[in-house]
Backbone as CSV, one residue per row, in Angstrom:
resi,resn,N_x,N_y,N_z,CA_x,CA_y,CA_z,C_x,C_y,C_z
1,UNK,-16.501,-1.208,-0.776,-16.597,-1.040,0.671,-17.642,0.023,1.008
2,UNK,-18.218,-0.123,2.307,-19.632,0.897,2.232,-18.724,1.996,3.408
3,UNK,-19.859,2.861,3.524,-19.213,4.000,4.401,-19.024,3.256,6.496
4,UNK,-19.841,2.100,6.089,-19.336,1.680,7.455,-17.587,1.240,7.661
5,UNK,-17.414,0.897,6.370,-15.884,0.455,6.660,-14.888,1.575,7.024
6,UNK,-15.261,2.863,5.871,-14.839,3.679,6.267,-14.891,4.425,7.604
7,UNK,-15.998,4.373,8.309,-15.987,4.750,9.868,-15.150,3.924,10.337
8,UNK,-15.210,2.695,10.528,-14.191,1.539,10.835,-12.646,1.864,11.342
9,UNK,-12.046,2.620,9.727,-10.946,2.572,9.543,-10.253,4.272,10.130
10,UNK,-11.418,5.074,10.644,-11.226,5.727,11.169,-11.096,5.929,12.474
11,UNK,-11.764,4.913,13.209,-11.952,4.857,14.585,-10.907,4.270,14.780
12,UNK,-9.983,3.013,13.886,-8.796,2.787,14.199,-7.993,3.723,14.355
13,UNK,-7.765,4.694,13.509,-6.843,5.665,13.990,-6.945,6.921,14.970
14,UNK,-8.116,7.026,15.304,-8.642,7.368,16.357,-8.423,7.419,17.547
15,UNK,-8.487,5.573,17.705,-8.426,4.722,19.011,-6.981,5.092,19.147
16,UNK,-6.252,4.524,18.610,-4.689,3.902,18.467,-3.966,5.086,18.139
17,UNK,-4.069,5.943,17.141,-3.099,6.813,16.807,-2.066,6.251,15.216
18,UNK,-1.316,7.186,14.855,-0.867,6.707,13.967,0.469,5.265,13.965
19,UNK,0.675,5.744,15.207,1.814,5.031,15.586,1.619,3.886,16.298
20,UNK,0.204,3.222,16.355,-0.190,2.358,17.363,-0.719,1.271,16.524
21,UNK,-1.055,1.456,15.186,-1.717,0.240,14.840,-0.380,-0.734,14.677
22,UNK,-1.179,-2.065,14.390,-0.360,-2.803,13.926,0.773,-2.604,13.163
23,UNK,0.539,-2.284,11.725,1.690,-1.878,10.565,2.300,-0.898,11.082
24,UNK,2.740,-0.257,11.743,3.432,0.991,12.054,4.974,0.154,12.310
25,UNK,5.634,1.113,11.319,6.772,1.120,11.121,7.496,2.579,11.489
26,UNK,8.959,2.474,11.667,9.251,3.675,11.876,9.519,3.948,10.394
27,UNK,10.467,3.351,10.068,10.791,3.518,8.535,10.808,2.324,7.895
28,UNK,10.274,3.204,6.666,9.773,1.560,5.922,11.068,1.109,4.884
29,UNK,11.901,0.345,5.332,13.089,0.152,5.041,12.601,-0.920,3.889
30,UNK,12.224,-1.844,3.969,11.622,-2.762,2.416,11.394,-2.232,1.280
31,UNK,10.131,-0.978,1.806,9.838,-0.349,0.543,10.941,0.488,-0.227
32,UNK,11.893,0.779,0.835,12.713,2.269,-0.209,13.595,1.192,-0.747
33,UNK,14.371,-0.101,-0.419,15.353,-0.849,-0.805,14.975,-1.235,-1.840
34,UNK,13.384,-1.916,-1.794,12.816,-2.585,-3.252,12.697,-1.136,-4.251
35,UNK,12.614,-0.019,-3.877,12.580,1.298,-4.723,13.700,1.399,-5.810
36,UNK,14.780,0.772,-4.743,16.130,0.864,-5.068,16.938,0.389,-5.954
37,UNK,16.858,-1.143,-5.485,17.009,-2.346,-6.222,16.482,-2.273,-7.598
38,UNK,15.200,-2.318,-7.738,14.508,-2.122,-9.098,14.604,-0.930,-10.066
39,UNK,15.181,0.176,-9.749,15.295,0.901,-10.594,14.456,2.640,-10.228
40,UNK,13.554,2.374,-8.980,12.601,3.532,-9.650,13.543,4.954,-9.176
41,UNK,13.176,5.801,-9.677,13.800,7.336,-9.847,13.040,8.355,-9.267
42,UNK,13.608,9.387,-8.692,12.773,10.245,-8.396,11.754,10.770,-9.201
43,UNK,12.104,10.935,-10.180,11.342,11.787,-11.843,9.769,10.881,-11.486
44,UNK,9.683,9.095,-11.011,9.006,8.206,-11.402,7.777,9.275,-10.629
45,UNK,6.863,8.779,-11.128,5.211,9.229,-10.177,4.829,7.978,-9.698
46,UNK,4.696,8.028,-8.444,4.240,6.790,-7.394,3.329,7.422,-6.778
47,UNK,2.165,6.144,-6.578,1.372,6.501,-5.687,1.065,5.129,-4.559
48,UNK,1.067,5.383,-3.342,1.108,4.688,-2.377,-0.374,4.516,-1.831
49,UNK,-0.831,3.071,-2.107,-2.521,2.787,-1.915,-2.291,2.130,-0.403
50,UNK,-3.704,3.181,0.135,-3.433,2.587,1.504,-2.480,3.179,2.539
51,UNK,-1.661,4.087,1.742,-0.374,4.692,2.594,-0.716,4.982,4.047
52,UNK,-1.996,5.868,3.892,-2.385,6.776,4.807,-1.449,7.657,5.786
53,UNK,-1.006,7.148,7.145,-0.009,8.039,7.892,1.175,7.275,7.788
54,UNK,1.445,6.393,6.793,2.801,5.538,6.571,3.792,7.178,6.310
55,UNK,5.168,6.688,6.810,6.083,7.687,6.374,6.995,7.422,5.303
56,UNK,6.465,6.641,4.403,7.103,6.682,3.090,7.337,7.782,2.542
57,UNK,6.261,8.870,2.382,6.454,9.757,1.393,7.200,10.498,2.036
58,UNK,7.574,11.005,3.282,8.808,11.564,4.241,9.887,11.497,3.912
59,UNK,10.352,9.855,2.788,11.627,9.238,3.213,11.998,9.573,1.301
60,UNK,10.853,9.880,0.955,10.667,9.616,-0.689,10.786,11.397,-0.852
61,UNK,10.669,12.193,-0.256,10.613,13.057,0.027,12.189,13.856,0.060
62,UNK,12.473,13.497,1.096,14.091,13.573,1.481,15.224,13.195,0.283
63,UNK,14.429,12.234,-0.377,15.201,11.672,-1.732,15.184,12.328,-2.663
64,UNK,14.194,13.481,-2.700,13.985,14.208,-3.959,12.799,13.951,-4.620
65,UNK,12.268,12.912,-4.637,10.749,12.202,-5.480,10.431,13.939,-5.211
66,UNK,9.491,14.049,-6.712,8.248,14.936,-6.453,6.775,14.918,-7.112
67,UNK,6.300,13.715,-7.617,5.569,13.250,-8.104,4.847,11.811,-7.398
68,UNK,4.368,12.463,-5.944,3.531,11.746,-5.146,2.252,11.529,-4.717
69,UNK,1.374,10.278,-5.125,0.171,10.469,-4.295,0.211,9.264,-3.065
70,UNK,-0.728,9.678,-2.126,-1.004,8.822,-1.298,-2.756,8.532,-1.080
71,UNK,-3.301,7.425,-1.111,-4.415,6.966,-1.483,-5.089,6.543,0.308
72,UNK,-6.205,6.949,0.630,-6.628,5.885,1.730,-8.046,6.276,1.924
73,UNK,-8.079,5.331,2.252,-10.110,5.377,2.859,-10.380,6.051,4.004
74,UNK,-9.449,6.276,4.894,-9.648,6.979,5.992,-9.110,7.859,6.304
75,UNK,-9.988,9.392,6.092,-9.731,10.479,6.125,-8.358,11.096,7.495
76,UNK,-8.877,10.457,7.999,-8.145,10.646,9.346,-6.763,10.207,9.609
77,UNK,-6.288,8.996,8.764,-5.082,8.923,8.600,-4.408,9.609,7.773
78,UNK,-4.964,10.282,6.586,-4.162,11.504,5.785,-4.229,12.356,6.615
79,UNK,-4.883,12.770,7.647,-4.877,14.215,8.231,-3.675,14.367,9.109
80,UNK,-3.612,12.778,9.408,-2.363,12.780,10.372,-0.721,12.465,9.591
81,UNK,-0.851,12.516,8.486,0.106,12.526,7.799,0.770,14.111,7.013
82,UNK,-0.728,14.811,6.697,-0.462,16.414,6.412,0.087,16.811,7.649
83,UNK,-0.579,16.801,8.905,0.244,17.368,9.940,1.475,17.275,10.267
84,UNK,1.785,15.890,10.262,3.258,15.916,10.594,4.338,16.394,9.608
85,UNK,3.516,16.797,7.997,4.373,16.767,7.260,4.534,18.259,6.914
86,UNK,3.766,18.917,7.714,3.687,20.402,7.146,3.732,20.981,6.174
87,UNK,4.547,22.013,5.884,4.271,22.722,4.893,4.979,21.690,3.425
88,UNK,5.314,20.794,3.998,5.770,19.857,2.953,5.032,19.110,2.145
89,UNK,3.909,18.912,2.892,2.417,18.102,2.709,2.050,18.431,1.609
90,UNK,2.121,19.838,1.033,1.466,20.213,0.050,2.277,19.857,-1.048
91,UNK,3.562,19.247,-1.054,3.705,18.768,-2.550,3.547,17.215,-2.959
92,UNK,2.507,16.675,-1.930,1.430,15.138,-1.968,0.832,15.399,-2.894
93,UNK,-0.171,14.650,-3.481,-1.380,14.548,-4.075,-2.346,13.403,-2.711
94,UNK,-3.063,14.150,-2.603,-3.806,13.489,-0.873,-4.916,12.901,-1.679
95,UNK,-5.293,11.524,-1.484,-6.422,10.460,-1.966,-7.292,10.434,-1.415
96,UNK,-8.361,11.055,-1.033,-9.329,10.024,0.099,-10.717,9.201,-0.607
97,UNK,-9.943,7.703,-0.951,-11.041,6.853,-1.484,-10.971,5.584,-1.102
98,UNK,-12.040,5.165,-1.664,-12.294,3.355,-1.565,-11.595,2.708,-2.725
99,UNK,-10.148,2.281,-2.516,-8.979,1.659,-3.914,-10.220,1.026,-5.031
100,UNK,-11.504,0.194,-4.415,-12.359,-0.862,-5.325,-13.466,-0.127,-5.645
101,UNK,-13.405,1.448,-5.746,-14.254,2.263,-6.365,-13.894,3.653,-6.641
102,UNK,-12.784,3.126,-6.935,-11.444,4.748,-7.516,-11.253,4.328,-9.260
103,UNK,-11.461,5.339,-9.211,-10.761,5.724,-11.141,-9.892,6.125,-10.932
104,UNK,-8.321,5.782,-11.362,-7.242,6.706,-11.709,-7.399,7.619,-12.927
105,UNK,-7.300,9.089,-12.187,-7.272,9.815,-13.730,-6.220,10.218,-14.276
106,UNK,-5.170,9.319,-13.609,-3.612,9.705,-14.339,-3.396,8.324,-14.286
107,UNK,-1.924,8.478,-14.604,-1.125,6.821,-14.834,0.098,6.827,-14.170
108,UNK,0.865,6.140,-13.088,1.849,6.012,-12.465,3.004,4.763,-12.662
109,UNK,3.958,5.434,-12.412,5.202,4.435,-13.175,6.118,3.471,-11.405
110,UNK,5.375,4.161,-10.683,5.224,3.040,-9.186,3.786,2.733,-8.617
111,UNK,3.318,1.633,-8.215,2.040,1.279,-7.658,2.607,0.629,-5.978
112,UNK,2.461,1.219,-4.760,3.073,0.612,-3.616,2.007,0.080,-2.994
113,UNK,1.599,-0.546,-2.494,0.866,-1.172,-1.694,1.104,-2.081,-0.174
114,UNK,1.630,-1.658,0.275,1.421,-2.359,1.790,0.838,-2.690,2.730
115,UNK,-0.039,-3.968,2.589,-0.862,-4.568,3.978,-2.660,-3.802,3.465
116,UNK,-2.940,-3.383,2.164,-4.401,-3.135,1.573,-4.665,-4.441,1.332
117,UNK,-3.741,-4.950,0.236,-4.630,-6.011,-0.756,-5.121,-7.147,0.194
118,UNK,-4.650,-7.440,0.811,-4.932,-8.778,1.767,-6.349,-8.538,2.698
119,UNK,-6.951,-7.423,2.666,-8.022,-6.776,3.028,-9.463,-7.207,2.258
120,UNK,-8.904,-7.691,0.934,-10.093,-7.693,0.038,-10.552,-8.821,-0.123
121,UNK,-11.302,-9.805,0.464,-11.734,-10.709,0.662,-12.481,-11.407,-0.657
122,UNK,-13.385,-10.080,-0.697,-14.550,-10.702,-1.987,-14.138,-10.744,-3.240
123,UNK,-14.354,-11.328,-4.098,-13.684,-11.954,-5.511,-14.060,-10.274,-6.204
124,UNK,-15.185,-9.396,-5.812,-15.364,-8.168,-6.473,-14.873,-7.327,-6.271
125,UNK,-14.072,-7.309,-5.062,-13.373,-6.411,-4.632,-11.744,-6.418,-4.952
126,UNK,-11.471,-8.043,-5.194,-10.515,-7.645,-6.196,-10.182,-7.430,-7.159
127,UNK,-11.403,-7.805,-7.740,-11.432,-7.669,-9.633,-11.408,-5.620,-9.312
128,UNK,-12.488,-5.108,-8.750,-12.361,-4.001,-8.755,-10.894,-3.116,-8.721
129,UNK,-10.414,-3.410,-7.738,-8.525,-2.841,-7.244,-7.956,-3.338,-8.743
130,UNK,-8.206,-4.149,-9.117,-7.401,-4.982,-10.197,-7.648,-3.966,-11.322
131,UNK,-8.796,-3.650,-11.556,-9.298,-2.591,-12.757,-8.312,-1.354,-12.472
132,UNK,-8.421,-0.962,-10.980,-7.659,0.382,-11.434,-6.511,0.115,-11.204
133,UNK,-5.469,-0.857,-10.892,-4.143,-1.158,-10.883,-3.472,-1.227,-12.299
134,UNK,-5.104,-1.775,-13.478,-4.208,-2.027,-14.864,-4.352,-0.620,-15.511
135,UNK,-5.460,-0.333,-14.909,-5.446,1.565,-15.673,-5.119,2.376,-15.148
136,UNK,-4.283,2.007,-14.125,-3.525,3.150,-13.206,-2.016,3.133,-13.681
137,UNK,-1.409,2.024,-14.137,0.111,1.621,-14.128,0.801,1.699,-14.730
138,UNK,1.240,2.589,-15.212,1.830,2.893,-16.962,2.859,1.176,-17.320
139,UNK,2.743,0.737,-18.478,3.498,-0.291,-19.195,4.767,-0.571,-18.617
140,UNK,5.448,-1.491,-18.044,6.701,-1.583,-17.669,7.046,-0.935,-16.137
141,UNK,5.399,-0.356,-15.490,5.542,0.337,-14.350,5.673,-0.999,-13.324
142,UNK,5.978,-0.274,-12.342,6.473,-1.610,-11.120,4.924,-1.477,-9.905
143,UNK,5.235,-2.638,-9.324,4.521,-2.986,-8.103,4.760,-3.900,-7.583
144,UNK,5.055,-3.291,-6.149,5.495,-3.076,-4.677,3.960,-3.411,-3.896
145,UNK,4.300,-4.879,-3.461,2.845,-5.658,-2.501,3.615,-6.495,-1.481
146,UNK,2.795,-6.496,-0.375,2.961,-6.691,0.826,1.820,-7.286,1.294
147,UNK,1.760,-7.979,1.564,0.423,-9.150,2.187,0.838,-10.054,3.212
148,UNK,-0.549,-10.325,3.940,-0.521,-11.680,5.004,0.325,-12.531,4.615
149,UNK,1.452,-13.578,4.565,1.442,-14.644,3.985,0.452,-15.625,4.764
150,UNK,1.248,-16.688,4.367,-0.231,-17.835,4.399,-0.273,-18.015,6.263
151,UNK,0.850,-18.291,6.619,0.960,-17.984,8.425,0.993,-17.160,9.576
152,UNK,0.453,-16.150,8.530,0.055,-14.655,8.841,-0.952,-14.452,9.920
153,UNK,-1.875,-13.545,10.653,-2.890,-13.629,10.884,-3.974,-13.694,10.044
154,UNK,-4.805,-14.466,10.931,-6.233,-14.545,10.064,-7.468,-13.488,9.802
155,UNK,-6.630,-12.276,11.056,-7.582,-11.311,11.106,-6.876,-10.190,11.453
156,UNK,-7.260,-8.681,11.362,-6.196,-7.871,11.186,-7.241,-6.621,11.602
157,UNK,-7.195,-5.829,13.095,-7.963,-4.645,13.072,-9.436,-4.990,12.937
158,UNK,-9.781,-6.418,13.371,-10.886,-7.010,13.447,-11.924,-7.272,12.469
159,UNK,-10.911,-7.157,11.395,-11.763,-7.591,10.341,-10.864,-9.040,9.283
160,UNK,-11.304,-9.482,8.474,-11.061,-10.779,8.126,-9.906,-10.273,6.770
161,UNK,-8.938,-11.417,7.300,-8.010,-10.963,5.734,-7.684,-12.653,4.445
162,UNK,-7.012,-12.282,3.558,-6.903,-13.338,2.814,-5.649,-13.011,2.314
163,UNK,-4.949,-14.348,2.513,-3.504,-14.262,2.893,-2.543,-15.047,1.332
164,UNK,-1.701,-15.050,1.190,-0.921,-14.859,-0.131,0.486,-15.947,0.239
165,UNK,1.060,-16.704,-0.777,2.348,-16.528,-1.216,2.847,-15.993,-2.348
166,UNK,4.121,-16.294,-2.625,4.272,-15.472,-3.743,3.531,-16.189,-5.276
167,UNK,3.108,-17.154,-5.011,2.773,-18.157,-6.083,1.123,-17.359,-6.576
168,UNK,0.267,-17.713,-5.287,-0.860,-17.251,-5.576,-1.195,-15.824,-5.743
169,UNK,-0.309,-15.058,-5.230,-0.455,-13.585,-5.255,-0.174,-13.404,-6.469
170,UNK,0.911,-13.916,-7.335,0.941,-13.922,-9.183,-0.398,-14.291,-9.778
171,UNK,-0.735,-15.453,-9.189,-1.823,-15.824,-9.809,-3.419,-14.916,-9.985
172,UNK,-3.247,-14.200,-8.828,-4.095,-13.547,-8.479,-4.414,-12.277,-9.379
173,UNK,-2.700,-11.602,-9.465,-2.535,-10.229,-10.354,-2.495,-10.758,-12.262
174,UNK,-2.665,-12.176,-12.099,-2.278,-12.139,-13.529,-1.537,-12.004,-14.390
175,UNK,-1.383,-12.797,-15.698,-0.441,-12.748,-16.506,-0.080,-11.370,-17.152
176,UNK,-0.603,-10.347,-16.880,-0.270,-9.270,-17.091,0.773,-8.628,-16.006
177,UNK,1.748,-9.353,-15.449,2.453,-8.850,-14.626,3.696,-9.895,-13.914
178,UNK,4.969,-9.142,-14.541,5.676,-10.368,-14.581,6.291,-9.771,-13.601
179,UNK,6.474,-11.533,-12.523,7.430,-11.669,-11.156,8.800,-11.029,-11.347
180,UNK,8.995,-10.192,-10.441,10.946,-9.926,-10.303,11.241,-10.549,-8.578
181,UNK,10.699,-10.454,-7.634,11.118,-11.364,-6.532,10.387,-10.891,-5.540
182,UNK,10.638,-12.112,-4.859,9.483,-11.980,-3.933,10.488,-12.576,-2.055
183,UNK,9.828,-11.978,-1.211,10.776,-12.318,0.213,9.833,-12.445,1.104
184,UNK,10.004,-12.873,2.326,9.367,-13.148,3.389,9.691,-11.720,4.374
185,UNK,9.006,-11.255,5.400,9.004,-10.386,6.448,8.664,-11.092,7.539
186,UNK,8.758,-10.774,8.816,8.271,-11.115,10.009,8.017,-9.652,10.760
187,UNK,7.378,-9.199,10.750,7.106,-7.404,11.080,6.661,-7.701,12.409
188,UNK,7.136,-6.940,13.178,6.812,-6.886,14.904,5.917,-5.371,14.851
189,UNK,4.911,-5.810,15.579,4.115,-4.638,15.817,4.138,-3.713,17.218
190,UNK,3.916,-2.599,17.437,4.109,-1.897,18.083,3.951,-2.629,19.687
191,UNK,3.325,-3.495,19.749,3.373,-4.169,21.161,4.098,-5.626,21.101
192,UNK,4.668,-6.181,20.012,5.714,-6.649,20.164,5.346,-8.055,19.562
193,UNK,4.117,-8.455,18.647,3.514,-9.471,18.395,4.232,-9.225,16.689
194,UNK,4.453,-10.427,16.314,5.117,-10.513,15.473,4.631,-11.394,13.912
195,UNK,4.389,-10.994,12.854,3.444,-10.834,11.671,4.394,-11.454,10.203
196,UNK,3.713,-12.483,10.065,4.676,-13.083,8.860,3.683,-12.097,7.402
197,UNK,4.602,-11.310,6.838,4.636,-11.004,5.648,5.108,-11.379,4.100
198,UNK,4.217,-11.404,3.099,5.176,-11.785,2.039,4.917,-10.480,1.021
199,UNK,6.032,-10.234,0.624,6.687,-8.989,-0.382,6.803,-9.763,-2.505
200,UNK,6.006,-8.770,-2.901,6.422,-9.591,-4.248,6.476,-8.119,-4.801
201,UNK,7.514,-8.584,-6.084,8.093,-6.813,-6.865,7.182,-7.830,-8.129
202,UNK,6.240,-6.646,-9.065,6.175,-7.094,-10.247,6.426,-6.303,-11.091
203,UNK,6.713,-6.382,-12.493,6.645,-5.646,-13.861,5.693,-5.829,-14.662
204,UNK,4.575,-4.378,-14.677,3.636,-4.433,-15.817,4.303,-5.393,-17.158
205,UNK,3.508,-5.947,-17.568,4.351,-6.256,-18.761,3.988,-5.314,-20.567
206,UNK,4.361,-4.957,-21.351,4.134,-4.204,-22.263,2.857,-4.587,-23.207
């Protein structure tokens, strides 16, 4: 992604605020249940791609987790996430990159992703995310994805998305990553328009 996207993704939060885009959730009740369900632990190190001013790490927080990063391209949505989080903020690890031109220099035993991947249109841009998802993910680590499904919108914050079931979204991540389940969402957005999502849990495989 060039630095225009990144202006882009700033002026969204800009315009709108944190609480105004589309994805804004109050609490992200999917993600902590699938947290749940599957096993992960506070001890786990997760990092949330894309998080930006999501209040996951608030809720992950409250739980005890202390081995958090949050990843995003737009500076401006971490800023609005340190603020609200105060002096708490500082036990984040704060990201500010492009996911399809990031090196992980550690390895995490959660990978979360909500409403990024469906962003990446070009076949290089996912091979790229894909590179650092397999060298980011420790063996047996989980991932937590959230995408357009196929009756989703076609466009998202005015830019073009590419939309998933649970079939092709496997296909997509590869045999290096075995299905545990996958669900449908219908997410209502802050003005009341309503967004078919599909959720898939995978397991690195060893």
């Amino acid at each position: 992604m060039s630095s225009d996207m990144e202006a882009h993704w700033n002026r969204v939060y800009r315009q709108k605020g944190s609480n105004g885009v589309s994805w804004y959730q109050e609490k992200p009740t999917l993600s902590l249940a699938a947290l749940d369900r599957f096993g992960a632990r506070p001890t786990d190190a997760l990092i949330d791609v894309g998080g930006g001013a999501s209040s996951l790490v608030d809720h992950l927080l409250d739980r005890g987790w202390e081995d958090l990063s949050v990843l995003d391209l737009a500076q401006s949505s971490l800023d609005a996430a340190r603020l609200r989080l105060c002096d708490r903020g500082e036990q984040i690890v704060w990201i500010h990159a492009d996911i399809t031109q990031w090196t992980p220099p550690r390895s995490y035993d959660v990978w979360h992703d909500r409403a990024v991947f469906h962003f990446l249109t070009e076949p290089a841009q996912r091979s790229a995310y894909k590179a650092a998802l397999a060298q980011g993910l420790l063996p047996g680590g989980l991932v937590i994805m959230a995408t357009f499904a196929p009756e989703g919108p076609e466009k998202c914050s005015g830019l073009p998305v590419q939309s998933y079931d649970a079939k092709s979204l496997h296909a997509e991540l590869g045999r290096g990553f075995e299905p545990l389940d996958d669900w449908r969402e219908e997410h209502a957005t802050p003005w009341g328009d309503r967004q078919a999502f599909v959720w898939c849990v995978f397991r690195k495989r060893s």
